[in-house]
C-alpha positions in Angstrom: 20.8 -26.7 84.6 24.0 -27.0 86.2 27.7 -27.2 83.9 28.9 -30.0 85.9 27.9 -32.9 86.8 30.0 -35.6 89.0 29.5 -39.3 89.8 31.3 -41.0 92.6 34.6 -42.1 91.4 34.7 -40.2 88.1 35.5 -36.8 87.2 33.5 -34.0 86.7 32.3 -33.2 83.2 32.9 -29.5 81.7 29.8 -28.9 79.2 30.9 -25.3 78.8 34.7 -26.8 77.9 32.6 -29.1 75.5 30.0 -26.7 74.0 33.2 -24.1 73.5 35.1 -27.0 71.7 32.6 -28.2 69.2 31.7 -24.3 68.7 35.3 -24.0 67.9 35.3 -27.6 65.8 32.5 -25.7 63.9 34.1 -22.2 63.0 37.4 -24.2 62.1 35.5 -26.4 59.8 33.3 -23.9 58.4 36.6 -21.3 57.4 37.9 -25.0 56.0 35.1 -24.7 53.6 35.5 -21.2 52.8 38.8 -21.7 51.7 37.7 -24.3 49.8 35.1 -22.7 48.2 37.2 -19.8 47.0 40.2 -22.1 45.9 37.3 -23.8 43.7 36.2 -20.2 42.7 39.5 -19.0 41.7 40.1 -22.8 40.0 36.9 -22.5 37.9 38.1 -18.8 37.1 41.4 -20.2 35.8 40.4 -22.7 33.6 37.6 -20.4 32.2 40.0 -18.0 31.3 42.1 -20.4 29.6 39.5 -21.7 28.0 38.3 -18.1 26.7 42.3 -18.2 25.4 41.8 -21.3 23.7 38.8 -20.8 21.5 40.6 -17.3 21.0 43.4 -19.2 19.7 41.1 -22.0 17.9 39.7 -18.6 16.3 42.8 -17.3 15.1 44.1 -20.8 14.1 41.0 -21.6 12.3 41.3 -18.3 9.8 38.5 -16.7 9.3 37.1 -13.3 9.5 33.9 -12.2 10.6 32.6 -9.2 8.2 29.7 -6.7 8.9 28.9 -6.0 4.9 27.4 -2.7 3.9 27.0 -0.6 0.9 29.1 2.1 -0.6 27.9 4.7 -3.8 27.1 0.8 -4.9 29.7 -0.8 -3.7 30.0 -3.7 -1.2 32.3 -3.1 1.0 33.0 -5.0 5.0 34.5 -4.4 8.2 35.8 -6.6 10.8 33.3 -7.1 13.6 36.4 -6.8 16.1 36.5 -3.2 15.7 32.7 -2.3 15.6 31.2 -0.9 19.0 27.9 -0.9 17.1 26.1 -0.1 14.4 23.9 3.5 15.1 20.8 4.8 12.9 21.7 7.9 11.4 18.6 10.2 12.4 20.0 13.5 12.9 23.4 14.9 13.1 25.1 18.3 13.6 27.5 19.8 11.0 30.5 21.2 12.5 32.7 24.2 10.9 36.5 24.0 9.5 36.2 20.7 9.6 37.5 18.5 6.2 35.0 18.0 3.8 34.7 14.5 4.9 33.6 15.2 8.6 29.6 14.8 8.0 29.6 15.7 11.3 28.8 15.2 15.4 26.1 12.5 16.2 24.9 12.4 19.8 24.9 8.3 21.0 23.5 8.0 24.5 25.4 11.3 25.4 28.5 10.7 23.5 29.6 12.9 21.2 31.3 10.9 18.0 32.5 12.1 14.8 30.8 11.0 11.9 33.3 10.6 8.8 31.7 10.1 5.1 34.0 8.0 3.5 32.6 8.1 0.1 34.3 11.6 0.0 37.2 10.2 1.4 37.7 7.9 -1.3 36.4 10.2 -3.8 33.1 7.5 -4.5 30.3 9.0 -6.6 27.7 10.0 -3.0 24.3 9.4 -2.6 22.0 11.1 -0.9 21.0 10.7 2.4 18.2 8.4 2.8 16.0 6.3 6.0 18.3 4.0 5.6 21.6 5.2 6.1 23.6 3.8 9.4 26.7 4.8 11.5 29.0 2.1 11.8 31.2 2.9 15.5 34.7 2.0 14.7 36.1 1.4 18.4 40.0 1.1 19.0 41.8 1.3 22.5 42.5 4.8 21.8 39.9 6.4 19.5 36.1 5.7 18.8 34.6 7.6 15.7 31.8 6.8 12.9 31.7 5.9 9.4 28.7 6.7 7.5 27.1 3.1 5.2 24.6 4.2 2.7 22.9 1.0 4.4 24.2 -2.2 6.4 23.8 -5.8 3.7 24.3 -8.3 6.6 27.3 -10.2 8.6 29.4 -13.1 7.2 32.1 -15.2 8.1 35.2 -15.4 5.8 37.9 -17.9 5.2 41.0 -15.4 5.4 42.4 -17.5 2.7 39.5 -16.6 0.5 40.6 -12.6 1.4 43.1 -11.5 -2.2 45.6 -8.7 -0.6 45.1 -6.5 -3.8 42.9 -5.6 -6.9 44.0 -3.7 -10.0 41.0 -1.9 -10.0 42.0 0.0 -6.8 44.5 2.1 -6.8 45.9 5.4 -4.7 44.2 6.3 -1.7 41.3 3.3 -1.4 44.3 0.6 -1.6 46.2 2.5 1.3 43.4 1.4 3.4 42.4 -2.2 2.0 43.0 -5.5 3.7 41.7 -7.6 0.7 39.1 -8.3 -1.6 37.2 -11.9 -1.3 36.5 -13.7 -4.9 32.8 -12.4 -4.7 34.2 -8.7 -5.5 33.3 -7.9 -1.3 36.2 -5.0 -0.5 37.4 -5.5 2.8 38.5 -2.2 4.1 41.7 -2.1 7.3 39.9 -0.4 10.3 42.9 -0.6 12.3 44.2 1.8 10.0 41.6 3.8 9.2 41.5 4.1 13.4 44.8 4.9 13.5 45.4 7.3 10.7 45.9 11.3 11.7 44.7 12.2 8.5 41.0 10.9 9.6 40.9 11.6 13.1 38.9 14.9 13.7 38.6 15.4 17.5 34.8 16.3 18.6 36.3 19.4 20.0 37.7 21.1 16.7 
């Protein structure tokens, strides 16, 4: 089939101008849409992320706390859920020399090597012995991952920070250095940014 065709008095018609130009119509309008559908994407991506700020900031305006609860020599005691990685059954573990007294010691978790840290020595509680149900609670900051041994893990709650007391009498000296409150229920809320960040805790896997 021939490109051109001509009828007397009128000009020739180009179907290869014509096929090129609606080729070209079609690439134009189909990087049209791809620009469109990416300034969508990126749209959607924008307000999600302000929406992910927003109920982060609903969150924080709301006041509350969310606890993991878990015993202690007897004692309830809870950590924010914003610093736990995860909470690990304690099955074996590996003692390691000249450490403190309160290293229990190195726990393998999917080939990391963490610290364990007993904090009933720590805070000088009366200790238990080890039992089925003891459980390593992963403390997780930017800079440090470790775990702290529960005697067993009592469940999850959500606190009104208003409910939280910033002291108690009863504790005193080194347990008070690392409390963030105690709720009206007696539940003692320890500070796991500090207990992170402390020197005097951090063992490195290595020593």
């Amino acid at each position: 089939m021939e490109n051109k065709q001509s009828l007397p008095g009128k000009k020739a018609i180009d179907w290869e101008e014509i096929r090129n130009r609606i080729k070209a119509s079609g690439e134009f309008i189909e990087h049209e849409w791809k620009l469109e559908a990416e300034a969508r994407k990126k749209i959607l991506e924008a307000r999600a992320a302000a929406l992910a700020r927003e109920m982060k900031d609903e969150e924080d305006v709301d006041g509350h706390l969310n606890v993991v609860e878990f015993l202690l020599s007897y004692e309830t005691y809870g950590l924010e859920s914003v610093y736990i990685g995860e909470i690990y059954p304690l099955e074996e573990y590996t003692p390691v020399p000249c450490t403190p007294p309160f290293v229990l010691g190195i726990i393998n978790v999917r080939g990391k090597i963490l610290s364990v840290i007993d904090i009933r020595k720590f805070f000088e509680l009366p200790e238990k012995g080890l039992t089925g149900l003891n459980q390593v609670i992963i403390l997780r900051s930017d800079k440090m991952e470790f775990g702290i041994l529960a005697d067993s893990i009592t469940g999850v709650r959500r606190i009104p920070a208003r409910e939280v007391q910033p002291s108690l009498p009863t504790l005193t000296g080194l347990r008070a250095d690392y409390l963030k409150g105690v709720t009206k229920e007696g539940l003692v809320i320890l500070d796991a940014d500090k207990i992170l960040s402390d020197p005097g805790i951090i063992v490195h896997e290595e020593a």
